[in-house]
N, CA and C of each residue as an Amber inpcrd file, in Angstrom:
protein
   699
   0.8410000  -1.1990000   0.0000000   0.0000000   0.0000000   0.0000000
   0.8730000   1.2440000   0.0000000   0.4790000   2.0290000  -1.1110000
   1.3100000   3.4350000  -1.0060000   0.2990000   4.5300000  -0.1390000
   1.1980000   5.1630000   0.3480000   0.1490000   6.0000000   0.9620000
   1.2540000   7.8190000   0.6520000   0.0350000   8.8110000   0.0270000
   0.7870000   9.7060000  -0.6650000   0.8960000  10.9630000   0.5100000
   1.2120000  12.1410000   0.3260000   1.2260000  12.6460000   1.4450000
   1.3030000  14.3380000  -0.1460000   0.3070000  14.9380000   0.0750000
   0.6440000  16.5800000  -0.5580000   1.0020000  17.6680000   0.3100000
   2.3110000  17.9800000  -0.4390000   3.1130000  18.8770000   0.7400000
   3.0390000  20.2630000  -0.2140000   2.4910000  21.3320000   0.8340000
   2.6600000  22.8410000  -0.2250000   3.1570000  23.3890000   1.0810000
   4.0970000  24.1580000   0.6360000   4.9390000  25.2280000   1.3810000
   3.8760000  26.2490000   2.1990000   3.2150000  26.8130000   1.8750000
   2.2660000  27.4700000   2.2380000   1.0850000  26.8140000   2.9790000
   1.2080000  25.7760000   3.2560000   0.2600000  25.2150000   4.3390000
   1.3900000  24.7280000   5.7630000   2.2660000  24.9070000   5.5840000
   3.0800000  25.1990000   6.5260000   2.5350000  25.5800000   7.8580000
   3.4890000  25.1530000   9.2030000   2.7690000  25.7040000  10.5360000
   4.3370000  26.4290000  11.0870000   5.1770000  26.4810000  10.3520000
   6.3460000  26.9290000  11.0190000   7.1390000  27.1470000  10.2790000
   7.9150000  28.1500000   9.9180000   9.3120000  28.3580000   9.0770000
   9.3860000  29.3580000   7.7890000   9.8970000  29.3000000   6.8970000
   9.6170000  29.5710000   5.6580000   9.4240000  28.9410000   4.5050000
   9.1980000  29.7070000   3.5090000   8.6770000  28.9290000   2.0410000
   9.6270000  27.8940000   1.8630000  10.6680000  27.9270000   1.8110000
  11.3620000  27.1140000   1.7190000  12.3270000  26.4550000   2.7930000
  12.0430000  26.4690000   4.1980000  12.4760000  25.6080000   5.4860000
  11.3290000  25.4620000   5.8780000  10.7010000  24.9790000   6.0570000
   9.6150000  24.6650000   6.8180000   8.6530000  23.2450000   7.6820000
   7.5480000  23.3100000   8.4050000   7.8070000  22.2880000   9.0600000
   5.9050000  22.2420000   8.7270000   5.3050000  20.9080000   8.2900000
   3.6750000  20.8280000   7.8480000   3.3620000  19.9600000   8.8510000
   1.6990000  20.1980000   9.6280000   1.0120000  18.9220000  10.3080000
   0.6960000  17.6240000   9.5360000   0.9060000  16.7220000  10.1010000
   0.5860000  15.1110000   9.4060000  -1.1820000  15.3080000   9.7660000
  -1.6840000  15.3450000   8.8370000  -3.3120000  15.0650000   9.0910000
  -3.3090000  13.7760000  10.4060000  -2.5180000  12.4460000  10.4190000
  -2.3140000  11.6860000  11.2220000  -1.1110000  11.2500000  11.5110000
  -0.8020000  10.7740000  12.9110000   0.6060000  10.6000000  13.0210000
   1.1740000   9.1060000  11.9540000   2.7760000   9.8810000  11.5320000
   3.4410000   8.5140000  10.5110000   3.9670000   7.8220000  11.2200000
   3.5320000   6.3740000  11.4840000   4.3730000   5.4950000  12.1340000
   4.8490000   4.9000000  11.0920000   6.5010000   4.5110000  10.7680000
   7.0850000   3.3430000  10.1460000   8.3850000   3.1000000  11.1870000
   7.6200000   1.8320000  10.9650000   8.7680000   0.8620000  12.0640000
   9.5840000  -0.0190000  10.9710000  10.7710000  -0.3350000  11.8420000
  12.2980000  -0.7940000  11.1260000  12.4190000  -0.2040000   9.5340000
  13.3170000  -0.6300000   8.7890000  13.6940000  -0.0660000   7.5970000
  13.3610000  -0.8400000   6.4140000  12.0560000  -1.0280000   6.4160000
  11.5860000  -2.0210000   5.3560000  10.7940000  -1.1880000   4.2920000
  10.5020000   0.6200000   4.6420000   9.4180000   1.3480000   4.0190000
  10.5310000   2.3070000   3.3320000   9.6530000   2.6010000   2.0270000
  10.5660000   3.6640000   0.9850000  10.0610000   4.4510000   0.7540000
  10.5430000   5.8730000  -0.1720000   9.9700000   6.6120000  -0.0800000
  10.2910000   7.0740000  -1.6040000   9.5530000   7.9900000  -2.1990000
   9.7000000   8.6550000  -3.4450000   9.5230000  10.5160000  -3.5360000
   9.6050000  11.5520000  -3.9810000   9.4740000  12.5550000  -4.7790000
   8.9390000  12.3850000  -5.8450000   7.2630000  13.5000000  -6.0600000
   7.0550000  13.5600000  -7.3220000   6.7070000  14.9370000  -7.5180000
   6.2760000  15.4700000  -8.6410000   5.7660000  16.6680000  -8.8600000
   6.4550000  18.0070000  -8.0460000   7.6920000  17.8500000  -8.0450000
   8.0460000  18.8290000  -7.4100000   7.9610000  20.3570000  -8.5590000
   7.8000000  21.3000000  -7.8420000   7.1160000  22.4120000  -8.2980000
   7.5260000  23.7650000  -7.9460000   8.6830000  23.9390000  -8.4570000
   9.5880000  25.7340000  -7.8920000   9.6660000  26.6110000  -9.0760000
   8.5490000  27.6410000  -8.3420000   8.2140000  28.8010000  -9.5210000
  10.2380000  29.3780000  -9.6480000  10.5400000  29.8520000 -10.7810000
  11.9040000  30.1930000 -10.7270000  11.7580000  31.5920000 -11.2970000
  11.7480000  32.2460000  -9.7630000  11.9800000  33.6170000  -9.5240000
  13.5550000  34.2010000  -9.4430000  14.4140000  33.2770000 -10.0840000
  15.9700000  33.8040000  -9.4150000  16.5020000  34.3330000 -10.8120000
  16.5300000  35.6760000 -10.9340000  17.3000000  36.1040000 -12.2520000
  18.6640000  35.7260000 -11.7990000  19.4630000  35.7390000 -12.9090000
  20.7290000  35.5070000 -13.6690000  21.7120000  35.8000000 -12.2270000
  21.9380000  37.2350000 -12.5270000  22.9420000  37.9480000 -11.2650000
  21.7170000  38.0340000 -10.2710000  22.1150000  38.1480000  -9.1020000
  21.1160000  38.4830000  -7.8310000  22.4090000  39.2190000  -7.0710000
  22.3250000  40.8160000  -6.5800000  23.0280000  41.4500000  -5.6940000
  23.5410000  40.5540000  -4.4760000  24.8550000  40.6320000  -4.2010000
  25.2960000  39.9040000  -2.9980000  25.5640000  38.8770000  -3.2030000
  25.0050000  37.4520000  -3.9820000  25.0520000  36.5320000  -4.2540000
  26.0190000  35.9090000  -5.3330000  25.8650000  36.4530000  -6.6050000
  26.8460000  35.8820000  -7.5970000  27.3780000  37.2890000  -8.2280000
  27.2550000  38.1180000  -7.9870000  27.5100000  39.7080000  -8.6990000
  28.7630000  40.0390000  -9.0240000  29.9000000  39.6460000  -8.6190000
  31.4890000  40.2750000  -8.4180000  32.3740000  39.4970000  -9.0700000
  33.4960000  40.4240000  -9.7010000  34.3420000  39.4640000 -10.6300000
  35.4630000  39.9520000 -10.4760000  37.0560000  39.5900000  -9.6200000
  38.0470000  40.2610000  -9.3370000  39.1540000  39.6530000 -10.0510000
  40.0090000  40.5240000 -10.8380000  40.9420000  40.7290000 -11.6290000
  42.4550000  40.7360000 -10.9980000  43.1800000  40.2630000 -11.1500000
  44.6310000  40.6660000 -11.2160000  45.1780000  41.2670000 -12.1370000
  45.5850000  42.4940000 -12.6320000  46.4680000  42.8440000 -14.0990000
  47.7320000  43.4320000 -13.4570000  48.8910000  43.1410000 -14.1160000
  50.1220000  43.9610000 -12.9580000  49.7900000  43.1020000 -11.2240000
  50.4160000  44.3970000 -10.8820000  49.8080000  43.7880000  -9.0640000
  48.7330000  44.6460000  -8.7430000  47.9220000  45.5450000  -9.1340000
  46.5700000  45.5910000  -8.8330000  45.1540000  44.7780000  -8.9950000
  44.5920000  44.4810000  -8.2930000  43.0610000  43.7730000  -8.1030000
  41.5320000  44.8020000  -8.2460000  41.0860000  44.3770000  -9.4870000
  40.1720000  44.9840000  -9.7960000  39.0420000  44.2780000  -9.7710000
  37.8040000  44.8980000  -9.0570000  36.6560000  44.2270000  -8.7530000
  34.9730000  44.7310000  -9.6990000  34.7430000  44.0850000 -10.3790000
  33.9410000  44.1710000 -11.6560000  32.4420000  43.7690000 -10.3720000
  31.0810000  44.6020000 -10.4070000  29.9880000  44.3760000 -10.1130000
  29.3020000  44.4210000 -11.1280000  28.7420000  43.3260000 -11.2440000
  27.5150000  43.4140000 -12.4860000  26.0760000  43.6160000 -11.3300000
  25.2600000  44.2200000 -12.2830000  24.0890000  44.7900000 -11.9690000
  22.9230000  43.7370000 -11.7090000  22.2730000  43.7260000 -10.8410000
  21.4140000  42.7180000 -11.0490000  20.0950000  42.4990000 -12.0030000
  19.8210000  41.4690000 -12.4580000  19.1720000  41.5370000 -13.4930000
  19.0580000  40.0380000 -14.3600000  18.1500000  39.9010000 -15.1600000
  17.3500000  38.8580000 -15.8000000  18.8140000  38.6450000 -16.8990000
  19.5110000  37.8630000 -17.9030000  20.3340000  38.2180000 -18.9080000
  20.0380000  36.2560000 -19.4080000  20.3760000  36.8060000 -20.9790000
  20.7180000  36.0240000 -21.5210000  22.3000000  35.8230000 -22.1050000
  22.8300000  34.9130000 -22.4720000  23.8960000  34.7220000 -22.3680000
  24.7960000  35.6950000 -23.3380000  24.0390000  36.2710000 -24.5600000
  24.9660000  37.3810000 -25.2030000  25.0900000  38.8190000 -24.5150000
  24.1580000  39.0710000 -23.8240000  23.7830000  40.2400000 -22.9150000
  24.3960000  40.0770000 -21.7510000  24.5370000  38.9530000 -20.9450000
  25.6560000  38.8180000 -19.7250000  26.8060000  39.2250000 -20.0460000
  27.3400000  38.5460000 -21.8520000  28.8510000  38.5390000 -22.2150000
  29.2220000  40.1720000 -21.9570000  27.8480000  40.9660000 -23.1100000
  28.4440000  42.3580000 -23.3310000  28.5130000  43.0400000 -21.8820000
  27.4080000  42.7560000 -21.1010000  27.4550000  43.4400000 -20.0710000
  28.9500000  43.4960000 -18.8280000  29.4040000  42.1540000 -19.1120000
  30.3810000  41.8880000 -18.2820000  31.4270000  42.7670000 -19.0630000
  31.8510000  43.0550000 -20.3480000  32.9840000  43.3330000 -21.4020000
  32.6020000  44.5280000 -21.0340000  31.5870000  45.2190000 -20.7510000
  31.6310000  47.0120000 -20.7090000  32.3950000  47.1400000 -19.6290000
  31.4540000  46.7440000 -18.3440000  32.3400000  46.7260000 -17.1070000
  33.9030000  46.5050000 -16.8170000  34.2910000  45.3250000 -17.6340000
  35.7650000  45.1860000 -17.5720000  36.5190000  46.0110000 -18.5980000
  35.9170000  46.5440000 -19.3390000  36.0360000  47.7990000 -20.6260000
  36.7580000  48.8310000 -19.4970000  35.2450000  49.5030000 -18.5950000
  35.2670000  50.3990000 -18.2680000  36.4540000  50.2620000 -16.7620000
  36.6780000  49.5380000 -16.3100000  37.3070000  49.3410000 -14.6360000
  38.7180000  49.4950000 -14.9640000  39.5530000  48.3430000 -15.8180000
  40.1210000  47.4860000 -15.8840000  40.9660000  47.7960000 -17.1520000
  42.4870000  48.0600000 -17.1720000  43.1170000  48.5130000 -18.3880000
  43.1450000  47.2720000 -19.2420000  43.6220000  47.3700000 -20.5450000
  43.3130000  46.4070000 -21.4970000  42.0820000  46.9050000 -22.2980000
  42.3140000  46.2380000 -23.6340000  41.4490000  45.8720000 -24.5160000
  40.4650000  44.6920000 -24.0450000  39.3390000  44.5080000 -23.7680000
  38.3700000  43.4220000 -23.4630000  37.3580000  42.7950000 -24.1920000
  37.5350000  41.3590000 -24.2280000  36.8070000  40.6640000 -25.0260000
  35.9730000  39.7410000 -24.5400000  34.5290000  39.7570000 -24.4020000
  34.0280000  38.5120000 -23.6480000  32.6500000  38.2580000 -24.6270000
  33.1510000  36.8150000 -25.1520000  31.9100000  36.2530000 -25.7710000
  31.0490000  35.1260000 -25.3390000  29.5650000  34.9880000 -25.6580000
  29.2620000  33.8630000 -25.3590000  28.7990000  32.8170000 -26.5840000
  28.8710000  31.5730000 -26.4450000  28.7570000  30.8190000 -27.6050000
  27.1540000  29.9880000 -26.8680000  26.2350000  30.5410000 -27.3310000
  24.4140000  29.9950000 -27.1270000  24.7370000  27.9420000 -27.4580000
  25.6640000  28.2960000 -28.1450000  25.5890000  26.5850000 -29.1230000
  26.5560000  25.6420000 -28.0870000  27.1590000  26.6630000 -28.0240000
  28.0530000  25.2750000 -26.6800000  27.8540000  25.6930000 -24.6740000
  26.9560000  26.6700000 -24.8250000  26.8280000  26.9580000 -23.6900000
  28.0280000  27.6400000 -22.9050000  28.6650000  28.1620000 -23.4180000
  30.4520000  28.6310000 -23.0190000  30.6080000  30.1410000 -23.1090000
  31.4510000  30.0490000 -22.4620000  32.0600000  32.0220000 -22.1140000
  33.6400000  31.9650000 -22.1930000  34.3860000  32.7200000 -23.1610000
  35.3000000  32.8240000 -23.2650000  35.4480000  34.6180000 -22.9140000
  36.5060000  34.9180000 -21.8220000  37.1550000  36.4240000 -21.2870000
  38.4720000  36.5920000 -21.9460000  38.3860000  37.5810000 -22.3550000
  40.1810000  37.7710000 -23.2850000  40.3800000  39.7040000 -22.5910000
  41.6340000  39.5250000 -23.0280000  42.2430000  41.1170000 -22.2180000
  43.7780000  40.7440000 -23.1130000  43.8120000  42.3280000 -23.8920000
  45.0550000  42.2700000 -24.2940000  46.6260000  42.5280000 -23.3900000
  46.2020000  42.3340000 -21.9720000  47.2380000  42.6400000 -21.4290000
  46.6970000  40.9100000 -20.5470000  47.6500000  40.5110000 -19.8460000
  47.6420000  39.2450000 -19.1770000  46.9600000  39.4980000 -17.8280000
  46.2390000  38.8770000 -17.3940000  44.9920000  38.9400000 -16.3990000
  44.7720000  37.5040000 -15.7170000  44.4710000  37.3970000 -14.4130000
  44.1250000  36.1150000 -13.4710000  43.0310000  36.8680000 -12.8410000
  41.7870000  36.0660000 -12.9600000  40.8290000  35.1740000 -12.1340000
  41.3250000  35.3350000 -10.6060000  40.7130000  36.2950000  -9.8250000
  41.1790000  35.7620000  -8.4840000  40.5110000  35.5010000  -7.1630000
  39.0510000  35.5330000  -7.5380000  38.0720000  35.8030000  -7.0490000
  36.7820000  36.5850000  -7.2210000  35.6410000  36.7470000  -6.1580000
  34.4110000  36.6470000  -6.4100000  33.4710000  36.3520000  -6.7320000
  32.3540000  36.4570000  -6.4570000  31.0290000  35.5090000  -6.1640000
  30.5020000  34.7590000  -7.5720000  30.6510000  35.5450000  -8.8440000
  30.3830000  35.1870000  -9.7940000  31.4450000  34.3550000 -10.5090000
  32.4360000  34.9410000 -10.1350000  33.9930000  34.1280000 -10.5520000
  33.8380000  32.6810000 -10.1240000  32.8740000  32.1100000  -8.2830000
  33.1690000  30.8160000  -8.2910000  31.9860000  30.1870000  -8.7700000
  30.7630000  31.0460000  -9.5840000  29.6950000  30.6200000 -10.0210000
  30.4580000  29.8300000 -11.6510000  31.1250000  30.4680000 -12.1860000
  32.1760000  30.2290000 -13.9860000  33.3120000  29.2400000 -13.3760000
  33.9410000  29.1520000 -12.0420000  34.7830000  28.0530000 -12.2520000
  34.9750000  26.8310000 -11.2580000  33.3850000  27.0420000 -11.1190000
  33.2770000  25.5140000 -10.2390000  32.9190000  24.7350000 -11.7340000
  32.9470000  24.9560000 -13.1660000  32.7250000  24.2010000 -13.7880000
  34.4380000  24.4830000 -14.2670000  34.3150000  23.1720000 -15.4980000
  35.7380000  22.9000000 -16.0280000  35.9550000  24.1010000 -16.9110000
  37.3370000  24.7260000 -16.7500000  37.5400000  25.8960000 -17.5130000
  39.1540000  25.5260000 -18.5740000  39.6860000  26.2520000 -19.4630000
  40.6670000  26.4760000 -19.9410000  41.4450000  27.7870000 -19.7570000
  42.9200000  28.0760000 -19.3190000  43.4760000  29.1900000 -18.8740000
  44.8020000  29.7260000 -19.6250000  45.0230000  30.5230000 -20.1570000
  46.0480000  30.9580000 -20.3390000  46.4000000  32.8260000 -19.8570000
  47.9280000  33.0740000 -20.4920000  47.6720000  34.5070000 -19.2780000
  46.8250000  35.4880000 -19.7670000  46.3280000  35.4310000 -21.1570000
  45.2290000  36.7150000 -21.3130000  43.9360000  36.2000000 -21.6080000
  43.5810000  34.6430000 -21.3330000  42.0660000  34.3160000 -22.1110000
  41.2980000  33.1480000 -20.8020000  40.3240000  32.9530000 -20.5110000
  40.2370000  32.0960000 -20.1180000  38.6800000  31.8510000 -20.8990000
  38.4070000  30.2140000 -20.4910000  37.7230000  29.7960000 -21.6920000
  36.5750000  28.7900000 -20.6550000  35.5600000  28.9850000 -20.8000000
  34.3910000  28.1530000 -19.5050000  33.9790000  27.6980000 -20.1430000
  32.8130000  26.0620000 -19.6940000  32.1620000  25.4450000 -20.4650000
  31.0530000  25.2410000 -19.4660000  29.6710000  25.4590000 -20.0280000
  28.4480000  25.1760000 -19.1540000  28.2490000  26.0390000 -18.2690000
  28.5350000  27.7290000 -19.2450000  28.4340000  28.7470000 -18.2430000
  26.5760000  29.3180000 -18.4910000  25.7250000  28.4760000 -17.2300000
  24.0930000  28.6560000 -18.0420000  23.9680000  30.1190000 -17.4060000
  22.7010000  30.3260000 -17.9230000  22.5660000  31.7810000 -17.5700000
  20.7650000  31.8550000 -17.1130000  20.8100000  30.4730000 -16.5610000
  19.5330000  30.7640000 -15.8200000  20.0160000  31.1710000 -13.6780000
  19.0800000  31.7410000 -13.5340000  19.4500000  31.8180000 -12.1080000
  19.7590000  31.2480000 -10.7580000  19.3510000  29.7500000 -11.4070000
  19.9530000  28.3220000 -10.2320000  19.4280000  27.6020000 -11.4020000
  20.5830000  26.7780000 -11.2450000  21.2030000  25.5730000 -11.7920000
  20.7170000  24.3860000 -11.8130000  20.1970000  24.0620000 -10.4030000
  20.2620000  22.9650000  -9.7880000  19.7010000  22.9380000  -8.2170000
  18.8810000  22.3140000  -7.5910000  17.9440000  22.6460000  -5.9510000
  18.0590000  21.0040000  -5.4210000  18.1910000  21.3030000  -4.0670000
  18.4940000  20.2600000  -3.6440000  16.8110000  19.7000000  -2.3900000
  15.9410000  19.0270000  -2.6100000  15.1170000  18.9680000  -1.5530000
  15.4330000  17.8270000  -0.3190000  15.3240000  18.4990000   0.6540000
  15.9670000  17.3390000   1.6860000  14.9340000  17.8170000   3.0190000
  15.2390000  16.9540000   4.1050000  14.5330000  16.6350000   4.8810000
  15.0480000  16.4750000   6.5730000  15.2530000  17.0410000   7.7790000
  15.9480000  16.4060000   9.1470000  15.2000000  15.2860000   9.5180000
  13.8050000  14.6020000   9.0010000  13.0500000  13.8090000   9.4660000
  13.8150000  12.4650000   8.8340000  14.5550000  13.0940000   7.7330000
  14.8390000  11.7640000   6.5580000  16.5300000  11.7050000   6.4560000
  17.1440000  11.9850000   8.3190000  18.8710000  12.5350000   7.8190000
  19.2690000  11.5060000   7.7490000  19.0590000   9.8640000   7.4080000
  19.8050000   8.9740000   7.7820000  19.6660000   7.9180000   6.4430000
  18.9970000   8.9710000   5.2270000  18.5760000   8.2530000   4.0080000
  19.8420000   7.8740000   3.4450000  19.6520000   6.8840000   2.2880000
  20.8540000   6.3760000   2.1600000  21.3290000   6.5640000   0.7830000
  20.8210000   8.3780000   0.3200000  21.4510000   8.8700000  -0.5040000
  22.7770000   9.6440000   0.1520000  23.3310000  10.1620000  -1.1300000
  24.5510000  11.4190000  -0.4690000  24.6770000  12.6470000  -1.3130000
  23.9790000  13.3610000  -0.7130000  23.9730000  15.0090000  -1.4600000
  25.2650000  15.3560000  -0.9690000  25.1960000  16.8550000  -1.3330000
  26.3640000  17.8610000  -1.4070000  26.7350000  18.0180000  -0.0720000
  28.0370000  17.7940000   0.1540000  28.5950000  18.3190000   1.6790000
  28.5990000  16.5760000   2.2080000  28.1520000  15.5860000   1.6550000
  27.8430000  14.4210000   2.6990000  26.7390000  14.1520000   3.0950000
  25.8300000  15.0690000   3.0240000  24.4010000  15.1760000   3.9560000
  23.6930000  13.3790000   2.8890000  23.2300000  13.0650000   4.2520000
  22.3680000  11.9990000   4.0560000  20.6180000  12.3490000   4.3070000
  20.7370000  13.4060000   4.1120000  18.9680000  13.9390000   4.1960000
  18.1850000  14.7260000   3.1960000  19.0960000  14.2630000   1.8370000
  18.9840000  15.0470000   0.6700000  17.5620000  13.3060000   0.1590000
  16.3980000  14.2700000  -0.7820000  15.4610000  13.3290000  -0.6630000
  15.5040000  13.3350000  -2.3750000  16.0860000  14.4110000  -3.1490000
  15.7130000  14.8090000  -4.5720000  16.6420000  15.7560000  -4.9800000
  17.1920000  15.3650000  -5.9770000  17.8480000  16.1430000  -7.0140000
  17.1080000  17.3070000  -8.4080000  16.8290000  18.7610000  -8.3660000
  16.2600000  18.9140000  -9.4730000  16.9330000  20.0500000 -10.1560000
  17.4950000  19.1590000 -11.5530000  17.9320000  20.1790000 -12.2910000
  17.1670000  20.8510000 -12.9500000  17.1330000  22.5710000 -12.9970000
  16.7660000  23.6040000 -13.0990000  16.8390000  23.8490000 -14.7840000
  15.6660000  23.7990000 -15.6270000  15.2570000  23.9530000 -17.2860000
  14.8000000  24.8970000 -17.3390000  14.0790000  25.5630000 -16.6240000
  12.9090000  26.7800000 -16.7400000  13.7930000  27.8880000 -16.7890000
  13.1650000  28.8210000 -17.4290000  13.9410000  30.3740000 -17.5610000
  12.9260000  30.5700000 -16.1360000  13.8550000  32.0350000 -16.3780000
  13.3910000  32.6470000 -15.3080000  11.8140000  33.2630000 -15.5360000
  11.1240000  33.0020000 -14.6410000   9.3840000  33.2850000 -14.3370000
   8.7690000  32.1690000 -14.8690000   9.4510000  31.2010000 -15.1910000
   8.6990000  29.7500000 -15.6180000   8.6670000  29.3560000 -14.0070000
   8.0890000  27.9660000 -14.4120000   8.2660000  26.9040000 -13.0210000
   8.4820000  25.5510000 -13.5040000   9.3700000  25.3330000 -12.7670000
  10.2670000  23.7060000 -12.9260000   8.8370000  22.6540000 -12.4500000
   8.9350000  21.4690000 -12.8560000   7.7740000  20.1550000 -12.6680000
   8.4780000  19.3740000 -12.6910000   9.4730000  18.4290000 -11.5270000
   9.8230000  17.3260000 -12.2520000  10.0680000  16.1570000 -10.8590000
  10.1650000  15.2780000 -11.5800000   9.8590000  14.1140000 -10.5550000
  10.9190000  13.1280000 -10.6410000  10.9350000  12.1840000  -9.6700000
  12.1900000  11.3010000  -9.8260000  11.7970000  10.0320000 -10.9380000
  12.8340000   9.2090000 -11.1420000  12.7480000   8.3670000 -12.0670000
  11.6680000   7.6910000 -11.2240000  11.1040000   6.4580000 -12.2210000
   9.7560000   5.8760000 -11.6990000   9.9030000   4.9660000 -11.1160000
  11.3430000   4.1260000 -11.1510000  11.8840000   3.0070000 -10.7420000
  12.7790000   3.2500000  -9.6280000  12.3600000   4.4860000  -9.1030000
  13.4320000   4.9900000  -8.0230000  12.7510000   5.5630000  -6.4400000
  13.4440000   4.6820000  -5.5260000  12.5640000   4.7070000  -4.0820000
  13.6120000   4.6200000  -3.0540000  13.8920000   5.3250000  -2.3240000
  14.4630000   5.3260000  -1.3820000  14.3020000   4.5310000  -0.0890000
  14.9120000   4.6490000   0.6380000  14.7120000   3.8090000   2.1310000
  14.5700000   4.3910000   3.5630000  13.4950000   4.3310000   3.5020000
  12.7720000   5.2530000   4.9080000  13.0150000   5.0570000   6.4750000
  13.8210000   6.0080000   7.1960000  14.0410000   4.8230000   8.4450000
  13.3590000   5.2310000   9.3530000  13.0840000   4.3960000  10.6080000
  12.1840000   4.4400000  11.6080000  11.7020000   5.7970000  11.8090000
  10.6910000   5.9640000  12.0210000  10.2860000   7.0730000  12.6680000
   8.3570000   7.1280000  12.9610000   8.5410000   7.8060000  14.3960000
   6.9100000   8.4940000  14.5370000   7.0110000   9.5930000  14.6920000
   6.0610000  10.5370000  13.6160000   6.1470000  11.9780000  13.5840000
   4.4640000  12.0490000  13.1620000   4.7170000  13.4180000  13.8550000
   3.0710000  14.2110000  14.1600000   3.2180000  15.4160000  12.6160000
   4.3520000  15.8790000  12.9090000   4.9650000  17.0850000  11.5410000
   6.2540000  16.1190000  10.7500000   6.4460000  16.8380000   9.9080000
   7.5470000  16.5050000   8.8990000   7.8430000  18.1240000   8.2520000
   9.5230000  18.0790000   8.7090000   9.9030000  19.2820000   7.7800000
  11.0260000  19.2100000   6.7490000  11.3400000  20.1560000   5.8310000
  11.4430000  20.1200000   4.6400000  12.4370000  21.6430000   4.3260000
  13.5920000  21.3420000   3.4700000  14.0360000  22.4970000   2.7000000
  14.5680000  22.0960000   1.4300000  14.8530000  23.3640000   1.0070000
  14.8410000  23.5680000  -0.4820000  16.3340000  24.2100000  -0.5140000
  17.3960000  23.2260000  -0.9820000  19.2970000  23.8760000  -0.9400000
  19.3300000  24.5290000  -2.6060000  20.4700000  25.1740000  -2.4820000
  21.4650000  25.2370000  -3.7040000  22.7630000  24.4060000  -3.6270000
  23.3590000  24.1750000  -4.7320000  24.1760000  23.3940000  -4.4770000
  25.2150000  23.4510000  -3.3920000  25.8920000  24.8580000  -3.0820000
  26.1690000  24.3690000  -2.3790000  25.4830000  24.3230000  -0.4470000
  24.7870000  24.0590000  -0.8640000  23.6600000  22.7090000   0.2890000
  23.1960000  24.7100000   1.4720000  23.1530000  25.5960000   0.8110000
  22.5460000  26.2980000   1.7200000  20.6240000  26.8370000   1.0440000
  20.3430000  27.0040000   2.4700000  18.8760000  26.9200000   2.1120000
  18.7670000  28.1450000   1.3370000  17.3890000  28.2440000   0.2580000
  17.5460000  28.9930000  -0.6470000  15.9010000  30.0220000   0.0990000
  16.5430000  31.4130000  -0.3170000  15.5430000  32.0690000   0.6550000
  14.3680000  33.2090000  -0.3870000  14.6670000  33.0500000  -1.7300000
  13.1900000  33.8860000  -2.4050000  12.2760000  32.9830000  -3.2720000
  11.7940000  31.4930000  -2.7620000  11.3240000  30.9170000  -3.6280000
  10.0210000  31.3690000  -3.2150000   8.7890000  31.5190000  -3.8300000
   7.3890000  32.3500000  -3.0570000   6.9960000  31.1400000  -2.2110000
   7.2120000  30.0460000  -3.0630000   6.6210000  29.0640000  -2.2870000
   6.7560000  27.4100000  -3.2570000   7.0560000  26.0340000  -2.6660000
   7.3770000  24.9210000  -3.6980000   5.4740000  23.9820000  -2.9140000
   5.6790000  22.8030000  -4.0310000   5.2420000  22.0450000  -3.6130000
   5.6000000  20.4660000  -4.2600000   5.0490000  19.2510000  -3.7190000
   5.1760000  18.0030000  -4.1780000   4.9090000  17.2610000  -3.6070000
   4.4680000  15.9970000  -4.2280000   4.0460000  14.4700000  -3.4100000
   5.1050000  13.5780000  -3.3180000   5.1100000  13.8130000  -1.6210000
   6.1080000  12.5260000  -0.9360000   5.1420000  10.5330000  -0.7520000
   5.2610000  10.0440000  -1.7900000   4.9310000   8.9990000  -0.9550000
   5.6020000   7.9860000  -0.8730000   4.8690000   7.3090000   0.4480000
   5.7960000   6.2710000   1.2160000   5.0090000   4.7340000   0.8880000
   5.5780000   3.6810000   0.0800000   5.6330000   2.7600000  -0.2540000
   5.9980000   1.2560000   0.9800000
């Protein structure tokens, strides 16, 4: 017997849209580790433009021995409009001739400067090279630089820390992986494979709570609100 459970952020009794803690219409008893569990229909309107202030905005330069710090503006962009926007800024800050293109077809960002330049930091800098890059002293060359506003959301659970997946950081309370398709003001729909169930361990609970990570595993704080069906098999 499956028994389904509809979880909306907004029926919540504690927390926020995205930490939060819902009443069990009845208490869940599962005893020993014989019960599984699934994700379906998960459902995150994607309100996160491109740059977001504070978050991924900053791009710091080495040329000579000065460090120059590039802020991009916050804002919605597509990937030829990020390129130019970033090339004015490093136009305007930053001596050198500046070149920054994006290629739509391979998903990639190549930065050029006719004088020799290092990467040395900032927020957007470790957004371009936590993926695989190419370097030399005046060009560097990214691959899978997307230009939607999250990537990738992690849904996990403290009711479920002992599941016997392994998200980001180690955490064993990660319940769902969802990579992020929707532009921005769409909403993501997606569910786990159909042949895929996890392993539920003991527990009696009255509530069950719930968050919503970025990769790297911190809770994400302007979603209006998610929802999806947890059921337990």
């Amino acid at each position: 017997m499956v028994q389904q459970l509809f979880i909306d952020s907004r029926d919540r009794i504690s927390g926020t849209t995205t930490n939060f803690a819902i009443q069990l219409p009845t208490t869940l008893v599962i005893e020993g580790n014989s019960r599984k569990c699934r994700i379906d229909s998960l459902r995150i309107p994607m309100v996160f433009p491109t740059i977001v202030t504070g978050t991924n905005d900053t791009l710091k330069v080495l040329t000579g021995a000065t460090t120059y710090t590039i802020v991009i503006p916050q804002g919605n962009y597509d990937g030829p409009s990020l390129a130019t926007t970033l090339g004015a800024f490093l136009f305007a800050a930053v001596p050198g001739n500046w070149t920054v293109i994006y290629d739509t077809t391979n998903i990639a960002m190549s930065i050029g400067c006719t004088n020799n330049f290092t990467i040395v930091g900032g927020t957007y800098a470790a957004q371009l090279m936590i993926h695989p890059y190419q370097q030399a002293p005046n060009t560097y060359s990214f691959t899978f630089v997307s230009v939607l506003g999250l990537d990738i959301a992690y849904l996990s659970s403290g009711r479920f820390a002992n599941v016997d997946t392994v998200g980001p950081n180690g955490a064993h309370d990660t319940l769902m992986c969802a990579v992020i398709t929707a532009p921005f003001g769409g909403v993501i729909d997606v569910s786990m494979p159909y042949d895929v169930w996890i392993d539920v361990p003991a527990m009696t609970a009255q509530q069950l709570d719930f968050q919503l990570r970025d990769r790297s595993y911190n809770v994400l704080s302007i979603v209006p609100n998610i929802s999806f069906v947890l059921s337990i098999a």
